[in-house]
C-alpha positions in Angstrom: -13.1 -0.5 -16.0 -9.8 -1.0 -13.8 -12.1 -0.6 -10.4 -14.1 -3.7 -11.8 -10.8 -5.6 -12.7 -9.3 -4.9 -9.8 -12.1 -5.6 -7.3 -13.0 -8.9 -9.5 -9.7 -9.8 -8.9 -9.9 -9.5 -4.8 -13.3 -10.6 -4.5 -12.0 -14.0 -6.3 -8.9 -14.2 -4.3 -11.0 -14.0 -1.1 -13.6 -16.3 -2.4 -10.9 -19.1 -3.0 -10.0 -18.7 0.9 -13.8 -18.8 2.1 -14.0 -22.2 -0.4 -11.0 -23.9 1.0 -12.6 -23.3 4.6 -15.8 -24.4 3.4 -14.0 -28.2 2.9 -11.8 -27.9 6.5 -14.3 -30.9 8.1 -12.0 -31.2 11.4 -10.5 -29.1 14.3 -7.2 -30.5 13.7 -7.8 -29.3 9.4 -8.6 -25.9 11.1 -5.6 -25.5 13.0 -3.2 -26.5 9.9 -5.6 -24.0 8.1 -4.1 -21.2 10.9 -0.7 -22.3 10.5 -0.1 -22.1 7.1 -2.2 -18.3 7.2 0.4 -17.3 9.9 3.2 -18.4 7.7 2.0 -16.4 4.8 1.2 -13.2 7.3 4.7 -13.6 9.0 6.5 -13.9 5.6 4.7 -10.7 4.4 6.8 -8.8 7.3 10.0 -10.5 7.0 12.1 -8.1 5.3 11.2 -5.3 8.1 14.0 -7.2 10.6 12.3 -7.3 13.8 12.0 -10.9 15.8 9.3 -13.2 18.0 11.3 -12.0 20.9 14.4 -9.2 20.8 15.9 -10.1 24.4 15.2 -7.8 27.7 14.2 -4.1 27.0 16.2 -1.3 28.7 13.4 1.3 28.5 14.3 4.9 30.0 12.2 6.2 32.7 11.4 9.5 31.6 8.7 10.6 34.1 5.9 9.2 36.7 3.1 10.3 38.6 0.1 9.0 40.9 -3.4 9.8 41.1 -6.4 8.3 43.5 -6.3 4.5 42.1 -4.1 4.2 39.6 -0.2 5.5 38.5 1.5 6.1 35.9 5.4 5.8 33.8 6.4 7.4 31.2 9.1 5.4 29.8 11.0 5.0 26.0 12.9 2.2 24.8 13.3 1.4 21.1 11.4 -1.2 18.7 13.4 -1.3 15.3 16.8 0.9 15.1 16.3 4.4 15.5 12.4 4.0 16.1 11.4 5.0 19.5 8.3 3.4 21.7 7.2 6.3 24.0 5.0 3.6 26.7 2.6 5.1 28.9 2.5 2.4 31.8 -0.6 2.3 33.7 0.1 0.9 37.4 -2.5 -0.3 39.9 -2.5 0.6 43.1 -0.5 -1.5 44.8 -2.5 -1.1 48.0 -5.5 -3.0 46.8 -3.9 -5.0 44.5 -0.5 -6.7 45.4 1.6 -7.4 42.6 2.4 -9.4 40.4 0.3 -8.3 38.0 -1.5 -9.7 34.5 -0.8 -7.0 31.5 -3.0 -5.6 28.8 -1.3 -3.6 26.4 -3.2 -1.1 24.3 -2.2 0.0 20.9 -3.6 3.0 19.8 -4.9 3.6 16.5 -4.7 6.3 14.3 -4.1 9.1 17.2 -2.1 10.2 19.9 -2.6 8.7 22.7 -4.2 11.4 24.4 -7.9 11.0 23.8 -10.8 9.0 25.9 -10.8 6.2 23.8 -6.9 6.2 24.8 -6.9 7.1 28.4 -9.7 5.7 29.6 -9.6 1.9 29.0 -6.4 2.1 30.6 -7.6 3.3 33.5 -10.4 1.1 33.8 -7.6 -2.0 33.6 -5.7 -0.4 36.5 -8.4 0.2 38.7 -9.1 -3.7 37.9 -5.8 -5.2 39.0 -4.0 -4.9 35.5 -0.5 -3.4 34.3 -1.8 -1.4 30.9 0.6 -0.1 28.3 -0.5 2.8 26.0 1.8 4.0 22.8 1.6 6.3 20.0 1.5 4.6 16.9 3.6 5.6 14.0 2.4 8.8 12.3 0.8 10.2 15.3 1.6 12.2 18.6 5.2 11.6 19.1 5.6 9.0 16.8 4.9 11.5 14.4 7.3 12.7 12.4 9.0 10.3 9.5 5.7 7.9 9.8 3.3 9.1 8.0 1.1 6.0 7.7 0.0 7.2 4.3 2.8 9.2 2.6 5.9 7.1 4.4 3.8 3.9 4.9 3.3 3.9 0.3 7.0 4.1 0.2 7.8 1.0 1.3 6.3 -0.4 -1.4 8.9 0.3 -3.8 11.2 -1.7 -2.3 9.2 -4.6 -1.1 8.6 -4.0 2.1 5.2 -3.8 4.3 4.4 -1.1 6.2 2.7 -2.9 9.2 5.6 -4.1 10.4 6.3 -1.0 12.0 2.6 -1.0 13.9 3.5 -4.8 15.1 7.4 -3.7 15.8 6.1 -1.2 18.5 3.8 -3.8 19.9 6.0 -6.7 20.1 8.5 -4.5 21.8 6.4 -3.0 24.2 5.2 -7.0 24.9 8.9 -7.6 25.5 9.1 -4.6 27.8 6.1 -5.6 29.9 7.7 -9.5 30.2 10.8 -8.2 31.4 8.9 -6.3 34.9 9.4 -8.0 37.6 6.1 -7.3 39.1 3.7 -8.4 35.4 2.5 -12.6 35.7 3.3 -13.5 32.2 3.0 -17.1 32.9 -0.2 -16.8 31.1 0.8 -14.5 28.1 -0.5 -10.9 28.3 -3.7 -9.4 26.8 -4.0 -6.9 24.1 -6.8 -4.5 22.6 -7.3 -1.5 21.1 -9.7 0.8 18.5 -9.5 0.9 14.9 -6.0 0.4 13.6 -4.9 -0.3 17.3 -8.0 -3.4 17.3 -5.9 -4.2 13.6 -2.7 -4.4 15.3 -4.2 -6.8 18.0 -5.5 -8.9 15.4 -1.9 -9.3 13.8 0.2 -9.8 17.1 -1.8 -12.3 18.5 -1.5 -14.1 14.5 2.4 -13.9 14.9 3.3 -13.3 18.4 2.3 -16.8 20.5 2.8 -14.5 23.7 -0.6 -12.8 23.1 -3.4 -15.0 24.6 -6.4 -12.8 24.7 -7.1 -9.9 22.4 -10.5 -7.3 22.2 -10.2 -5.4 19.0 -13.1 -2.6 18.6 -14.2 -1.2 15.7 -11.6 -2.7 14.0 -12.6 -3.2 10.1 -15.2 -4.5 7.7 -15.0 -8.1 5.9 -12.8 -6.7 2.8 -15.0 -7.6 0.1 -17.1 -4.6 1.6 -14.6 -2.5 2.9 -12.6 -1.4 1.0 -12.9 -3.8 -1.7 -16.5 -2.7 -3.0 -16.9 0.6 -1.4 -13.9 2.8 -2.8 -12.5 3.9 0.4 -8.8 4.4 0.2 -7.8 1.9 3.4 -3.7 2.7 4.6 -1.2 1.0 2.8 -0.3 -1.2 6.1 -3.6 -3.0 6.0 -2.8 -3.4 2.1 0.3 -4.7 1.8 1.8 -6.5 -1.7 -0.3 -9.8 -1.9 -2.4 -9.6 1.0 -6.0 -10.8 -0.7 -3.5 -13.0 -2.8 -2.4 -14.2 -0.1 -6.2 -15.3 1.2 -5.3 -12.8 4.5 -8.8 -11.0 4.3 -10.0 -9.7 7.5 -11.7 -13.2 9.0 -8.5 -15.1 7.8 -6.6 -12.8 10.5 -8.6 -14.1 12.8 -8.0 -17.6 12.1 -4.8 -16.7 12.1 -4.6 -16.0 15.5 -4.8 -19.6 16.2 -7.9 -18.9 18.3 -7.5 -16.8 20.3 -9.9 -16.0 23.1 -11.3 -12.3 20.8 -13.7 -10.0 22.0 -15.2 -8.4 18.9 -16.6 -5.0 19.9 -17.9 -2.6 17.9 -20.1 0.9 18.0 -23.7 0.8 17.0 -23.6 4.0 16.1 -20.0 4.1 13.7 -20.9 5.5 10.7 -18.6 3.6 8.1 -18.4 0.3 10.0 -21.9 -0.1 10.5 -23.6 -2.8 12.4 -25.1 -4.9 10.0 -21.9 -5.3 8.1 -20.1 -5.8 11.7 -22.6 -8.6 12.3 -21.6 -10.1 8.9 -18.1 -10.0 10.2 -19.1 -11.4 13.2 -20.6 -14.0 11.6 -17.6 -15.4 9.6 -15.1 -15.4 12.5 -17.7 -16.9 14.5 -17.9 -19.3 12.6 -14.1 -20.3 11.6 -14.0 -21.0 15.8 -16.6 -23.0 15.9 -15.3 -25.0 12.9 -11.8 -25.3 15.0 -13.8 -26.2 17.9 -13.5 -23.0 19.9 -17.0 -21.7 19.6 -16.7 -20.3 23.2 -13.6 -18.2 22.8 -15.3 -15.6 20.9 -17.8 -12.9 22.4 -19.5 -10.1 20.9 -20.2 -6.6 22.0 -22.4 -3.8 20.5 -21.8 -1.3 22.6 -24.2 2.3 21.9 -21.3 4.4 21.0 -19.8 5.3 17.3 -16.1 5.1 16.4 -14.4 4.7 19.9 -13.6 2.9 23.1 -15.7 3.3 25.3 -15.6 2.3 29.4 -18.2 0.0 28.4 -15.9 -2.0 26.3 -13.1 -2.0 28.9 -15.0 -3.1 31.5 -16.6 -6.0 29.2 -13.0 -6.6 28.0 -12.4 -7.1 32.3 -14.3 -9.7 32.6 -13.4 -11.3 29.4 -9.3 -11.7 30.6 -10.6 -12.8 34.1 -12.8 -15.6 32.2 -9.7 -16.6 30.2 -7.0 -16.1 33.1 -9.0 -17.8 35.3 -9.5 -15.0 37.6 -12.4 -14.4 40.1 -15.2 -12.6 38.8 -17.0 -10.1 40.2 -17.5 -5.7 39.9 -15.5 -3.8 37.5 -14.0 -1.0 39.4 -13.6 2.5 38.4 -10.9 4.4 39.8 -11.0 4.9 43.7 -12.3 8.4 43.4 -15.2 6.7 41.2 -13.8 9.4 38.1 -12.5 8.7 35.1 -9.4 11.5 34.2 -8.2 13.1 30.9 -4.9 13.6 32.0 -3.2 16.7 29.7 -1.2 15.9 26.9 2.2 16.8 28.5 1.6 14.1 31.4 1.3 11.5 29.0 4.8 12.9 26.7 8.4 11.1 26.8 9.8 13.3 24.6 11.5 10.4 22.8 14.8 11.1 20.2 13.5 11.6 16.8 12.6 8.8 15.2 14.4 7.1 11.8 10.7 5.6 11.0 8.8 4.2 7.9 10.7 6.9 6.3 14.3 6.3 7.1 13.7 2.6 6.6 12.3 3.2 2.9 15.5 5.4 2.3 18.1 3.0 3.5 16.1 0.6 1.3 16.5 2.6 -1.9 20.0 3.4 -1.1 20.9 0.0 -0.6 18.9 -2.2 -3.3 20.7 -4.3 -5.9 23.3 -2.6 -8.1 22.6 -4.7 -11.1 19.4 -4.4 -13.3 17.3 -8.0 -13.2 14.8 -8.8 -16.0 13.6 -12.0 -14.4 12.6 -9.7 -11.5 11.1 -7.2 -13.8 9.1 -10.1 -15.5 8.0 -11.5 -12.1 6.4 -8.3 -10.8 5.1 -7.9 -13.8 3.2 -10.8 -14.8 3.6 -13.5 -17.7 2.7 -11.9 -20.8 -1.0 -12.1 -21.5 -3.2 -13.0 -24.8 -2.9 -10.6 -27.7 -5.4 -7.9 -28.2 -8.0 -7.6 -30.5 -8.9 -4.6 -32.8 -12.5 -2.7 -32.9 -12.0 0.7 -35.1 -14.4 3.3 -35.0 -14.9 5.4 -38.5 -11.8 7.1 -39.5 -11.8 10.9 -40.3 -10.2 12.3 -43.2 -7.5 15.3 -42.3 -6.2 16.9 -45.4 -2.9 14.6 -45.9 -3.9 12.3 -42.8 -6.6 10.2 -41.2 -7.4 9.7 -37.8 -9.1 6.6 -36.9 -10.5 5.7 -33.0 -9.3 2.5 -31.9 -10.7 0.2 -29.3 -7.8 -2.2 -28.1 -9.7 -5.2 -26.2 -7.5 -7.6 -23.9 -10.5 -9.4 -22.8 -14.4 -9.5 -21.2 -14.9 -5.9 -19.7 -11.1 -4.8 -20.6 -10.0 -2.2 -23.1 -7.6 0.1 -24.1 -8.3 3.6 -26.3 -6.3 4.6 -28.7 -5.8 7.1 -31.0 -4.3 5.9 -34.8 -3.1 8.8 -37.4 -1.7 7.8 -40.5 -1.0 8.9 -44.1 -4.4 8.4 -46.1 -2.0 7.5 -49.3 -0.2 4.9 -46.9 -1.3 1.4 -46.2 1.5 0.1 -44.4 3.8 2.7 -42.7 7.6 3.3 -42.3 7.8 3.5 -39.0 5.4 3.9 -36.1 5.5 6.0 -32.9 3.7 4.2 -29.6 3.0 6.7 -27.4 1.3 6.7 -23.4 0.9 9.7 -21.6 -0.5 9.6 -18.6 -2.4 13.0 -19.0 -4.2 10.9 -21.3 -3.7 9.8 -25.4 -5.0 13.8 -26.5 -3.1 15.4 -24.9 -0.3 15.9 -27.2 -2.6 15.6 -30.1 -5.3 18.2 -29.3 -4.8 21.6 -31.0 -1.7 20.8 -32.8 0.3 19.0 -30.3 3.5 18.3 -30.8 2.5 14.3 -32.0 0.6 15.8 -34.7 3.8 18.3 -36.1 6.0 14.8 -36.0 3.8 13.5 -38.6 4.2 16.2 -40.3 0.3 16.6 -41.1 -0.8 18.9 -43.4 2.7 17.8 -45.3 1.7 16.1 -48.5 5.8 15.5 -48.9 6.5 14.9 -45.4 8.0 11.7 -42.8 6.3 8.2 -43.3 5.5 8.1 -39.9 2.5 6.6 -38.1 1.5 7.4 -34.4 -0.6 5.4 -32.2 -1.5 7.0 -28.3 -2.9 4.6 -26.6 -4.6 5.2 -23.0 -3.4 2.8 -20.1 -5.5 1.8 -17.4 -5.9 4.7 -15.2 -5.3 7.3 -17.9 -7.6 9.4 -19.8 -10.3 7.7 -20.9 -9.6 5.0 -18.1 -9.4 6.8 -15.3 -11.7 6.1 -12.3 -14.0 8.7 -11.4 -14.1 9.5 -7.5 -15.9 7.3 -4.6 -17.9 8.9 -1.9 -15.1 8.5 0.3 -12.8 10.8 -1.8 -13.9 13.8 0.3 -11.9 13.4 3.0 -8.0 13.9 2.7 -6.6 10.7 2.9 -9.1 9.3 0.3 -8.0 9.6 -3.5 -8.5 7.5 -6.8 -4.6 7.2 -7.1 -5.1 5.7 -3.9 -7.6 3.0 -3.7 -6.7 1.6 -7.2 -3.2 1.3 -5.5 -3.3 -0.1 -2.4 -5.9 -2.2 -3.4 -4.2 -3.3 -6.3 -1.5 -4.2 -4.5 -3.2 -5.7 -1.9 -4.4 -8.6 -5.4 -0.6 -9.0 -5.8 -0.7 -7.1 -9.4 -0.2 -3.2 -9.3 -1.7 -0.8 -11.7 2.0 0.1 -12.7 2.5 -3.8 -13.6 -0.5 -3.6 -15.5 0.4 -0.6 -17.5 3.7 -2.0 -18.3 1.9 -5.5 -19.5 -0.3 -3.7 -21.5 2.1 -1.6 -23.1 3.6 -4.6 -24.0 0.6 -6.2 -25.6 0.8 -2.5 -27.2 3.4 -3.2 -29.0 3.4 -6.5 -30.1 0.0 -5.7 -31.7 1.6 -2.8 -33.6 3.6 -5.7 -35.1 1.4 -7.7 -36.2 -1.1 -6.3 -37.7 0.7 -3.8 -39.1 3.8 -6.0 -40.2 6.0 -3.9 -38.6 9.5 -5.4 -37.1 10.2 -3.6 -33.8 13.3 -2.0 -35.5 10.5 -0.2 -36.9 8.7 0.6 -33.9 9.6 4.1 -31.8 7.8 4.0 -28.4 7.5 7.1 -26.3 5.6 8.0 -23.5 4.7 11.8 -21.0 5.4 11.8 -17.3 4.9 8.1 -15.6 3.7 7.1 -19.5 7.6 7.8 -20.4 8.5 5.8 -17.9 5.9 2.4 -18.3 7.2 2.7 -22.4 11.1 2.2 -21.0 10.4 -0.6 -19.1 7.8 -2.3 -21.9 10.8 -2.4 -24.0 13.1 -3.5 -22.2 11.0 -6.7 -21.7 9.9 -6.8 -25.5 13.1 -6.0 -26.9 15.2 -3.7 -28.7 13.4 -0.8 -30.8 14.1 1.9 -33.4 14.0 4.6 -30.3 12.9 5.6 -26.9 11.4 9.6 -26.9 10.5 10.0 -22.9 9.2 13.2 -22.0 8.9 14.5 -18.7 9.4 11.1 -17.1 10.0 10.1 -12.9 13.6 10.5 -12.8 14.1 7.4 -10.3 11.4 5.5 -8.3 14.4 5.6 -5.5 13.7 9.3 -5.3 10.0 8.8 -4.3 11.9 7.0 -1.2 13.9 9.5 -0.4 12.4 13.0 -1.2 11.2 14.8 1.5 7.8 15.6 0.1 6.7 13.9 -3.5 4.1 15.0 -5.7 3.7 12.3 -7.5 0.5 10.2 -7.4 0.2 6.9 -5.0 -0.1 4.9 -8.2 3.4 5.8 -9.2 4.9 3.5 -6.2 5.6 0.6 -8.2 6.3 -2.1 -5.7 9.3 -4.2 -5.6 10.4 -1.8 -8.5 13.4 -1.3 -6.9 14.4 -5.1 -6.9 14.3 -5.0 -10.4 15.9 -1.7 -11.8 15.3 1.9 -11.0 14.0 3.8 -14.0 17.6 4.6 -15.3 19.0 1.3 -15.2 16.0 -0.2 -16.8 16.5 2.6 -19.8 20.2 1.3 -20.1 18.7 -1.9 -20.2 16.3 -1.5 -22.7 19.5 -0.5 -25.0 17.4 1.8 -27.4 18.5 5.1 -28.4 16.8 7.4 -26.1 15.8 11.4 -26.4 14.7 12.1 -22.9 13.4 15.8 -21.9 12.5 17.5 -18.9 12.7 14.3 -16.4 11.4 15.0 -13.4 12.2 14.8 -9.8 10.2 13.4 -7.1 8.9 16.9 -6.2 7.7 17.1 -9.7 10.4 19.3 -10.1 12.4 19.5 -13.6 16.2 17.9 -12.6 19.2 20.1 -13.1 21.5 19.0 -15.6 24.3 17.8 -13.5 21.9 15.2 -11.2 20.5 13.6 -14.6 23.5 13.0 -17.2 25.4 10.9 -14.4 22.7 8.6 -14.7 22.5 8.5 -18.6 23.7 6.0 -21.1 26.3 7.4 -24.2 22.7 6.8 -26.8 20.7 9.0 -24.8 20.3 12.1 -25.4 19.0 15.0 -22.5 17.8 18.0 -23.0 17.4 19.6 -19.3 14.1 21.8 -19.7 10.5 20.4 -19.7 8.4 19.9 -22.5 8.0 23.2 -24.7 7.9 25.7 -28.0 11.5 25.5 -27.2 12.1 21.7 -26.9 9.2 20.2 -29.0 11.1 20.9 -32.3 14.4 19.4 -30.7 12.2 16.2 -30.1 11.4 16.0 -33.5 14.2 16.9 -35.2 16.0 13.9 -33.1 12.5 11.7 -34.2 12.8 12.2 -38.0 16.9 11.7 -37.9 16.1 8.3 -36.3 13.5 7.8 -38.3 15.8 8.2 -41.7 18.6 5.4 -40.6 15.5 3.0 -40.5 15.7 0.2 -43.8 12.6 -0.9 -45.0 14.4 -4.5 -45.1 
């Protein structure tokens, strides 16, 4: 169910982009069409403060050597504060080709840039007559540690913030490095390309950086609504940032970004996720926006017999594509003057740059920086307007001694439900009070084998409290939950993670989802039970705790809050060294709004809150938690237990007693 919701949504958000295109009639339409995707794409980095041009670069030459055709720099200079470029520069020899010379810069993709597919090429463009720039990108070889594209890259989220503008920072920079040599021609803009996220990061610097003239990305991506839309494959959060497909940035719109560009599209015949008759579909639809602009001849394909990589096949066809666009003469691609291509050793490639601040530093500044005071109208923006009530389908209801159980199916719509659980007194038609519950281990949990729900309502108590429970599973939870794709084998795959990123990608998260149906939650409770919400106690286990505090906050005040086990603070997900919570649990732009303890001040409920937990998934000592705690709250600093359970209660049922049937 919430794979189908969220993929309808992308599919449709693309689709309105392929229709708009579909009435562009003009070149000059086209071109607006580019400008106004550029705006959009530029605007989704802005808060990552890096500019078109960040004046001359003062890079530090670390090491050099030569070899027969070809020499090489080793040089570091930084992009952002405290993130570190460490710039292999791949020189000509000077000896068969004078300076100055055009530049190519190469952005690796998810390696070092150690490999063929990252030494090579280079090569290949110096033995040519071209300056080439290679670079680790963040999360790999030297760029390593603090950028984990995946675990740092998800973090940003919570603040906002969009993780490729780190991949785009580096390149930028290293364009401004190569400008400032005397001995690069920039008079016609330099050249860049690369393989798989380093053909990405082509794709975007040409959109927003007007320097870029030519680009050559390889193996590069699939049109979205394949990859990763349908197929379940968890992408990386900086190819799914917050309101990309909203946006109408799929994959061909990037292109069009670009303003049209002169693009090689390469791509292996032999790549085993982005195959070659999904490639050609791509192909297709790019080819086609140029023609439409009326630059059908500055795009060329090439399907080289290789899988995922860069081959010397592709840099030599990317050779003759910049001497085409530069106006160059034509003519043999060279090797090097030896006629052999090298795999120079890691350590002659290394600049041993400072440590970098990175994705990770940047998230944590965020968090310790974001707004002081708690914003509804922020809250309500990331969340969504409220949506049309749900409707009721109940299942038979069971008989238990004093109680009855009764299977609810909570529908907000075609194809969209929520399961719930309903116990009750059988000699009650219209309860006291009633307990909402979500626990995100899923709506049995705390009801199978006498769980702890169960004891609050006192079944099995012919005399006991008049009080109702409904647990309700959110989308993603229990009876929701996706089950695995294909692509879940491999370590950075994961359900948590493709409904997240993807989700995010649509503009609407699953987190704002389970907070706008745990609103629709409650304000069914009320009316169809006739049930005020001074009436109403909402609870919730683990991220389920913290969904119920911000639901209320939005719907208004309630008889009680009983969180169990919740996320201490989103903020600490920033700044932990190593969470353990799922990528779902990133609520993005969260941090805009209000951090989980200022939305429970917010939501001005009496609260019992037990066990909250760290970002390590770690119970919180007493003294980090009651700073953050209201004078209604109560905290009890253990998780949930034997021990604890009865305190819960016994704080339930003394709420429960001030309540007026008024």
């Amino acid at each position: 169910m919430l794979r189908r919701r969220i993929v309808a949504k992308a599919l449709a958000q693309l689709d309105r982009s392929r229709q708009e295109q579909a009435r562009l009639r003009t070149p000059a339409e086209w071109r607006n069409y580019a400008r106004k995707l550029r705006r959009r794409l530029v605007a989704s980095l802005a808060s990552v403060p890096f500019q078109p041009a960040d004046g001359p670069v003062r890079g530090r030459l670390v090491s050099e050597a030569r070899f027969a055709g070809f020499s090489i720099e080793n040089v570091i200079f930084e992009s952002l504060p405290g993130c570190w470029v460490n710039a292999t520069v791949w020189k000509p020899d000077p000896r068969r080709w004078a300076p100055p010379w055009r530049a190519i810069v190469t952005p690796v993709g998810h390696n070092g840039k150690y490999n063929p597919s990252e030494q090579h090429p280079p090569q290949v463009f110096a033995a040519n007559g071209f300056l080439a720039v290679s670079f680790d990108p963040p999360g790999f070889g030297e760029n390593a540690a603090g950028n984990n594209h995946f675990e740092d890259g998800v973090r940003l989220y919570l603040g906002g913030h969009n993780s490729l503008a780190f991949f785009v920072a580096d390149a930028r920079r290293v364009v401004d490095y190569v400008w400032g040599r005397p001995e690069v021609d920039h008079s016609a803009g330099v050249a860049m390309t690369g393989v798989s996220g380093g053909g990405f990061t082509s794709i975007v610097c040409a959109a927003v950086d007007e320097r870029v003239r030519i680009i050559g990305p390889s193996c590069f991506g699939l049109p979205d609504e394949d990859h990763p839309i349908r197929n379940g494959y968890a992408g990386c959060p900086e190819t799914l940032w917050f309101g990309r497909f909203a946006d109408g940035l799929g994959l061909q719109e990037l292109f069009i970004a670009t303003g049209f560009v002169p693009t090689l599209l390469m791509a292996g015949r032999q790549d085993s996720v982005m195959t070659e008759p999904v490639m050609r579909k791509l192909f297709r639809g790019v080819k086609a926006a140029y023609a439409g602009a009326g630059c059908a001849d500055k795009t060329g394909t090439l399907l080289d017999d290789c899988g995922h990589a860069y081959t010397v096949a592709q840099a030599a066809a990317f050779v003759r594509w910049v001497r085409r666009w530069w106006g160059l003469p034509g003519g043999v691609v060279r090797m090097p003057s030896d006629g052999a291509l090298k795999l120079l050793r890691p350590a002659l490639l290394q600049c041993r740059p400072p440590r970098s601040a990175g994705m990770a530093g940047f998230a944590a500044m965020a968090a310790r920086t974001r707004p002081a005071t708690a914003s509804k109208g922020a809250l309500r923006a990331l969340v969504g307007k409220p949506v049309p009530s749900l409707q009721v389908l109940a299942g038979e209801t069971s008989g238990l001694w004093t109680h009855e159980l009764t299977e609810l199916s909570l529908r907000g719509g075609r194809g969209w439900e929520l399961p719930a659980t309903w116990l009750r007194r059988r000699a009650v038609r219209k309860p006291k009070a009633v307990l909402v519950y979500f626990d995100a281990r899923g709506r049995w949990q705390s009801l199978h084998q006498w769980g702890w729900l169960n004891r609050a309502s006192e079944v099995f108590n012919a005399k006991g409290v008049d009080l109702a429970v409904l647990s309700v599973d959110l989308p993603g939870w229990g009876d929701t939950a996706p089950t695995p794709s294909p692509f879940d084998v491999v370590g950075w795959g994961g359900v948590d993670r493709w409904t997240a990123y993807v989700s995010v990608a649509t503009g609407d998260s699953v987190m704002a989802m389970r907070v706008r149906d745990a609103g629709r939650v409650l304000r069914w409770v009320c009316r169809a039970h006739g049930l005020p919400l001074h009436r109403v106690f909402v609870g919730g286990h683990g991220l389920g705790a913290n969904v119920a505090t911000y639901a209320v906050w939005l719907e208004g005040q309630v008889a009680g809050l009983v969180l169990n086990e919740p996320l201490l603070s989103f903020a600490e997900l920033a700044t932990a060294a190593k969470p353990q919570w799922p990528h779902d649990a990133y609520f993005p732009g969260i941090l805009g709004a209000a951090d989980f303890p200022a939305a429970l001040q917010a939501a001005g409920a009496p609260a019992i809150v037990v066990g909250p937990r760290d970002a390590a998934g770690t119970v919180a000592p007493r003294n980090r938690v009651w700073s953050q705690m209201r004078p209604n709250c109560r905290f009890i600093a253990e998780a949930l237990n034997s021990t604890t359970e009865p305190q819960v209660i016994q704080w339930l049922h003394s709420r429960l007693a001030r309540i007026s049937l008024r």
